[in-house]
Biopython code that builds the backbone (N, CA, C, O; Angstrom):
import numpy as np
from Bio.PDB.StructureBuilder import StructureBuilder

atoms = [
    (1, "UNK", "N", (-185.092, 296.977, 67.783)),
    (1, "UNK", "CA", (-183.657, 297.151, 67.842)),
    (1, "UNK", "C", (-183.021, 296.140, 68.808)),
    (1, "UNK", "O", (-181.910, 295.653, 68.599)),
    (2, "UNK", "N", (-183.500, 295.957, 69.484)),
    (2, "UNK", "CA", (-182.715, 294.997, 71.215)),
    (2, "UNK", "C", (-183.536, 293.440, 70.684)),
    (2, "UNK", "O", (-183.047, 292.527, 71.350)),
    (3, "UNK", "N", (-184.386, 293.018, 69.908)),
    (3, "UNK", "CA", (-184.176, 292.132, 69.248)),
    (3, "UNK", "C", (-183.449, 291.540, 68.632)),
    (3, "UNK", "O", (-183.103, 290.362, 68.725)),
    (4, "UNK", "N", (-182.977, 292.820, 67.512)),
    (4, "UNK", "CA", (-181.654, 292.146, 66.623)),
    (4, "UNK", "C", (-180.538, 291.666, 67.489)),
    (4, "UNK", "O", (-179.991, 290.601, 67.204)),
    (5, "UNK", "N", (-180.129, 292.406, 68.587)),
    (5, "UNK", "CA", (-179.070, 292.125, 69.163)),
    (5, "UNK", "C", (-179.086, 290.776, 69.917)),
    (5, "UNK", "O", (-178.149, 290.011, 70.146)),
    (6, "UNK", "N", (-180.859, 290.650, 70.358)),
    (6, "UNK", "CA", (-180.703, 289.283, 71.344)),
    (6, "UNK", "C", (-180.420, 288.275, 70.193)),
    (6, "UNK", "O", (-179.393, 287.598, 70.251)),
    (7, "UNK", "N", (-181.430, 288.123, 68.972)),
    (7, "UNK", "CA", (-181.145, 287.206, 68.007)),
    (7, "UNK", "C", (-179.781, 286.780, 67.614)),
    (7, "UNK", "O", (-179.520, 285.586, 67.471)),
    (8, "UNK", "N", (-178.707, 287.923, 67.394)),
    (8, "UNK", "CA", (-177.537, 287.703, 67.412)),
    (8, "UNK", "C", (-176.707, 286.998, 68.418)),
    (8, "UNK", "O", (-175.983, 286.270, 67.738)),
    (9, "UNK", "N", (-176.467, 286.847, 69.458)),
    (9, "UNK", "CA", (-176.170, 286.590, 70.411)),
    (9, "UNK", "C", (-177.278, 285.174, 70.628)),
    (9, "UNK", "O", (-176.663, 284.283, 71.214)),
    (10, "UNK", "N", (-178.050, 284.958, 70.454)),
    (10, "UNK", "CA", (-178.913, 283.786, 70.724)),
    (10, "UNK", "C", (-178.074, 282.729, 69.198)),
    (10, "UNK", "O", (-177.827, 281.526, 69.278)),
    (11, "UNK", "N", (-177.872, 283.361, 68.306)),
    (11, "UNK", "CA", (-177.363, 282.700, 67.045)),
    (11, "UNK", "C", (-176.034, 282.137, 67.663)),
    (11, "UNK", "O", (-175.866, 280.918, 67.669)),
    (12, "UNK", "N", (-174.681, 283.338, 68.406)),
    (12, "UNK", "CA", (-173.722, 282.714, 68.545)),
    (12, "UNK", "C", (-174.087, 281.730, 69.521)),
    (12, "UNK", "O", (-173.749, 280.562, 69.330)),
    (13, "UNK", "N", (-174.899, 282.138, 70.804)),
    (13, "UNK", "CA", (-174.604, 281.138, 71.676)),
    (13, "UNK", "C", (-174.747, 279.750, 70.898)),
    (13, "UNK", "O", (-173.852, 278.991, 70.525)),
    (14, "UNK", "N", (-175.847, 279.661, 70.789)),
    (14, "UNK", "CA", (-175.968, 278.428, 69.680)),
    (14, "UNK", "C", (-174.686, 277.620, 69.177)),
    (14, "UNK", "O", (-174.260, 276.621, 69.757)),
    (15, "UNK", "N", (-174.115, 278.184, 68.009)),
    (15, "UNK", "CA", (-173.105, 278.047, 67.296)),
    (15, "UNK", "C", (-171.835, 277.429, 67.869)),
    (15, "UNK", "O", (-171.197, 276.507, 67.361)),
    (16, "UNK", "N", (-171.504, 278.214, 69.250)),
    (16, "UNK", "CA", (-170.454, 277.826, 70.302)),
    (16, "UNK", "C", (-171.436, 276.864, 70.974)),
    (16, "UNK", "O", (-171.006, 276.634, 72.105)),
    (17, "UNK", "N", (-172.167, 276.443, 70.827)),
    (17, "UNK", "CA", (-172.525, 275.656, 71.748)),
    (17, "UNK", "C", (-172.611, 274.028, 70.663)),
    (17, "UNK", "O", (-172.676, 273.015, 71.359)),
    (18, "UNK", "N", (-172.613, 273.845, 69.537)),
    (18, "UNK", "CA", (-172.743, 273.432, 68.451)),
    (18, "UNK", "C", (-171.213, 272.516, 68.297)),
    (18, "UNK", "O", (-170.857, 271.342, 68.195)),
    (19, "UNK", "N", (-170.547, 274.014, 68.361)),
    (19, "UNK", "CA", (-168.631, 273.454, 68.094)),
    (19, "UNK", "C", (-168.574, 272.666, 69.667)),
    (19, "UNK", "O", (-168.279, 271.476, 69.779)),
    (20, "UNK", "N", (-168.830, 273.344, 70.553)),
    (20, "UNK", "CA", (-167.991, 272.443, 71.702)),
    (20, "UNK", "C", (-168.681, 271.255, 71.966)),
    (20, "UNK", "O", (-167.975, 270.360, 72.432)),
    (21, "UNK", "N", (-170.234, 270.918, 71.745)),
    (21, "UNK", "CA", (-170.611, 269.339, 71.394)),
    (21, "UNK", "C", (-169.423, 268.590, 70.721)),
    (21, "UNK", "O", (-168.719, 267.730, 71.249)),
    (22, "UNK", "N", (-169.317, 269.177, 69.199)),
    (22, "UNK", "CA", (-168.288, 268.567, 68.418)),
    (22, "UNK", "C", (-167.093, 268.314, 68.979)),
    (22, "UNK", "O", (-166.596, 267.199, 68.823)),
    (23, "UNK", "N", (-166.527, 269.159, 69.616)),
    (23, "UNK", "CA", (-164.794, 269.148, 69.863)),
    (23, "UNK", "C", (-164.814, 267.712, 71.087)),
    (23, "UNK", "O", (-164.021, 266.778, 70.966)),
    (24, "UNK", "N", (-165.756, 267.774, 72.107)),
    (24, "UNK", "CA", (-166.133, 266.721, 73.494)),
    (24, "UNK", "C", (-166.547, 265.432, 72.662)),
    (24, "UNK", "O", (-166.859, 264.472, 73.367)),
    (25, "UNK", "N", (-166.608, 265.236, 71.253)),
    (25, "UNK", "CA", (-166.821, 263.752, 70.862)),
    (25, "UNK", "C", (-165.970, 263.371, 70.394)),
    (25, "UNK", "O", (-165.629, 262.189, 70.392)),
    (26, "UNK", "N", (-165.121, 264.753, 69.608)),
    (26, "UNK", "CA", (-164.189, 264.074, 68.818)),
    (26, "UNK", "C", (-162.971, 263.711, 70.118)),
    (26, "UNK", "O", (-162.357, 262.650, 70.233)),
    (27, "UNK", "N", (-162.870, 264.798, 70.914)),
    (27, "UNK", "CA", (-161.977, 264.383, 72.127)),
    (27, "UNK", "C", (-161.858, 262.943, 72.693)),
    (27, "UNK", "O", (-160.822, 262.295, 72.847)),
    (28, "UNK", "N", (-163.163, 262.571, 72.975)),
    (28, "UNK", "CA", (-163.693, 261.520, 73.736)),
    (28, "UNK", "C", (-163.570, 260.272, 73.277)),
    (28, "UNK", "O", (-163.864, 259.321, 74.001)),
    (29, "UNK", "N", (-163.041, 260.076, 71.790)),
    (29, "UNK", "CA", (-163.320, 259.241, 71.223)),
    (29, "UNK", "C", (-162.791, 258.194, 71.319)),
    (29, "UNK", "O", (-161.624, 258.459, 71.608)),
    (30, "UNK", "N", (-162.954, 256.721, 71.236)),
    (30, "UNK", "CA", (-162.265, 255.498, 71.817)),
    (30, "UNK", "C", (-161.308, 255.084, 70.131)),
    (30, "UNK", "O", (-161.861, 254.885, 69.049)),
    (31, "UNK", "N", (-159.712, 255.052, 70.417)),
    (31, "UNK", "CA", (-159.106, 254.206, 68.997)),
    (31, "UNK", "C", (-159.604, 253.124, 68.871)),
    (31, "UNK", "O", (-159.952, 252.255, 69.670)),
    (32, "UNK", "N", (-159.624, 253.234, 67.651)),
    (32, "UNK", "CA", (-160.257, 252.339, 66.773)),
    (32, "UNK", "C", (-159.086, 250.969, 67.048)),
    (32, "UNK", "O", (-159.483, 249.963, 66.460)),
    (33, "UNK", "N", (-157.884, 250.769, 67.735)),
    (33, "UNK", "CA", (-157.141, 249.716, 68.292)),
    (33, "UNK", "C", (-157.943, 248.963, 68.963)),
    (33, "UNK", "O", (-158.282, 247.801, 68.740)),
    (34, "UNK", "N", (-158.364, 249.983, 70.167)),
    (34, "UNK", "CA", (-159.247, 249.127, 71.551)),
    (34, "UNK", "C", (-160.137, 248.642, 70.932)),
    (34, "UNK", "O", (-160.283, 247.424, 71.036)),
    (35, "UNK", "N", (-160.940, 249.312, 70.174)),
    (35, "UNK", "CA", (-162.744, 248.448, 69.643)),
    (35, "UNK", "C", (-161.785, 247.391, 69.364)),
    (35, "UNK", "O", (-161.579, 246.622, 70.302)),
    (36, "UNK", "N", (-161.085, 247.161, 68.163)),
    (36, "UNK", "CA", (-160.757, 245.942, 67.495)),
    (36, "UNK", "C", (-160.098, 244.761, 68.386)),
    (36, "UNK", "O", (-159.751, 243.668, 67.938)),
    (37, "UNK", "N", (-159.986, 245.205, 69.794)),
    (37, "UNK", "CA", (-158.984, 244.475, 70.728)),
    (37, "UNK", "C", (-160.138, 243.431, 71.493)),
    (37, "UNK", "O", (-160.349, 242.247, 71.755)),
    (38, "UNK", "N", (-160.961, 245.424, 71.705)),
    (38, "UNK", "CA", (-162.350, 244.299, 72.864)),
    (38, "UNK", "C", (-163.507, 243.585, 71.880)),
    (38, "UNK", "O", (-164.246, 242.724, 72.359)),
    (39, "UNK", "N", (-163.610, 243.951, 70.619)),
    (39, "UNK", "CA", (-164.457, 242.721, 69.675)),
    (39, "UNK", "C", (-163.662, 241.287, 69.285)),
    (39, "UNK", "O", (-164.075, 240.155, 69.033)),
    (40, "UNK", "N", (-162.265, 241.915, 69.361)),
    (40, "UNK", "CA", (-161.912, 240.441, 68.966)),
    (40, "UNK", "C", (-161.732, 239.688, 70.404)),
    (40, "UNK", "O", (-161.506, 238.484, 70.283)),
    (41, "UNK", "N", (-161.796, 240.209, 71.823)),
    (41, "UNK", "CA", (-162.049, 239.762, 73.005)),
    (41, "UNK", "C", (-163.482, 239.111, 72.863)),
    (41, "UNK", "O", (-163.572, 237.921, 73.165)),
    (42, "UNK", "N", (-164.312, 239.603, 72.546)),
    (42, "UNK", "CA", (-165.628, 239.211, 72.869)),
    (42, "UNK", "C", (-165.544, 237.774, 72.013)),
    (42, "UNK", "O", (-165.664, 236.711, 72.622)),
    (43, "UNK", "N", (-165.318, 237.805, 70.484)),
    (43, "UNK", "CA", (-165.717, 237.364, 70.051)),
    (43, "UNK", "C", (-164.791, 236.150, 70.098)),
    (43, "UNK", "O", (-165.442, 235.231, 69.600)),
    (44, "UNK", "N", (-163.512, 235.678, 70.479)),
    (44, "UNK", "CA", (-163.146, 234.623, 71.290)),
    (44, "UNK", "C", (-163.831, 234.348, 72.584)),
    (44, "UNK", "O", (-164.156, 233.167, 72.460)),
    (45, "UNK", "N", (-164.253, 234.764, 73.795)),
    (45, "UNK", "CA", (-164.978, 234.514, 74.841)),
    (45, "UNK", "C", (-165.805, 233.869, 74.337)),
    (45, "UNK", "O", (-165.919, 232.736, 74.805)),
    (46, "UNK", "N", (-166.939, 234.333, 72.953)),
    (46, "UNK", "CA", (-168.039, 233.897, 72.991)),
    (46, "UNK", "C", (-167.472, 232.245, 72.147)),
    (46, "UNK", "O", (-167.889, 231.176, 72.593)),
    (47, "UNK", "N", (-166.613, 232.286, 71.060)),
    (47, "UNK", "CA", (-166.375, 231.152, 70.984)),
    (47, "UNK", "C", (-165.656, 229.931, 71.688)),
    (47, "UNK", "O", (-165.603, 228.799, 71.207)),
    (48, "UNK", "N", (-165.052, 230.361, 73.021)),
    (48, "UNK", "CA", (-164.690, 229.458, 74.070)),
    (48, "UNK", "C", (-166.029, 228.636, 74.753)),
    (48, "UNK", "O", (-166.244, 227.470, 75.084)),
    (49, "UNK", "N", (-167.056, 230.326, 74.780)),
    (49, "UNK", "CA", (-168.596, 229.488, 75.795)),
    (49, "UNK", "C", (-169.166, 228.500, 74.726)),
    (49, "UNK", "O", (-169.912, 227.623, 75.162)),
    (50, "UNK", "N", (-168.927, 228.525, 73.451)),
    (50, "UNK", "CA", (-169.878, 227.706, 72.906)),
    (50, "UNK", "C", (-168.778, 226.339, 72.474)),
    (50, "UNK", "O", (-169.401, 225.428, 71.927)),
    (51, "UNK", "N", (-167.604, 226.131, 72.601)),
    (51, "UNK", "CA", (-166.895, 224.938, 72.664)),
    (51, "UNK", "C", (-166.973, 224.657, 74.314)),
    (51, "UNK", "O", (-166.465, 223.569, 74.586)),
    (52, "UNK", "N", (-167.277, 225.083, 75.003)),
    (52, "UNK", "CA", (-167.611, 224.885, 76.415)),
    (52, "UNK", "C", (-168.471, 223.760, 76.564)),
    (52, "UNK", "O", (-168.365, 222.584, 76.911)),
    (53, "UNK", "N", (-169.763, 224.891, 76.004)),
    (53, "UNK", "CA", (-170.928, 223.777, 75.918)),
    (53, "UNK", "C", (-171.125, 223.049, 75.028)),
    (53, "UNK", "O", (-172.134, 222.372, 74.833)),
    (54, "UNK", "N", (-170.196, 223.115, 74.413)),
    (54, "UNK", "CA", (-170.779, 221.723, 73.472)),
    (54, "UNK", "C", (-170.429, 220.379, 74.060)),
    (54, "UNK", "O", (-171.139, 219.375, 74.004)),
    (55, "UNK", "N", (-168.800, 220.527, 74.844)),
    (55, "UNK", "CA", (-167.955, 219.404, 75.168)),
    (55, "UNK", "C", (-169.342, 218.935, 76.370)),
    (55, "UNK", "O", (-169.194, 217.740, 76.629)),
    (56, "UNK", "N", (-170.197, 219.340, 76.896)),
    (56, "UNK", "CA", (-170.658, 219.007, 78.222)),
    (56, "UNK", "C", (-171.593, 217.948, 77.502)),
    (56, "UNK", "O", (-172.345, 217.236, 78.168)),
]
sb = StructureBuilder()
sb.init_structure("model")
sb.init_model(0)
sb.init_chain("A")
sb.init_seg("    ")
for serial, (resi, resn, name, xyz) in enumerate(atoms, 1):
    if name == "N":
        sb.init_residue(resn, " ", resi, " ")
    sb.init_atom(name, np.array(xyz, "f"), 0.0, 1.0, " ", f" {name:<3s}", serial, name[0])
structure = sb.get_structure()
């Protein structure tokens, strides 16, 4: 009998523990603006270093 009940309770904890992973990523999540801001950052930097070195 006090099985079923822990199982139950072992199921929700679970479950709530399941959703609030989910809710802390989707929260967390970086716009998709910035990625496109800091790749297109990178990816000028990296083509400045390599007209850099070429001129040398």
């Amino acid at each position: 009998m006090i099985a079923k009940y822990w199982q139950k309770v072992g199921l929700i904890l679970v479950i709530i523990a399941c959703l609030f992973n989910v809710v802390i990523k989707i929260v967390s999540k970086v716009s998709i603006r910035d990625e496109l801001e800091a790749s297109a950052l990178y990816v000028q930097s990296s083509q400045y270093d390599q007209e850099y070195n070429e001129t040398k």
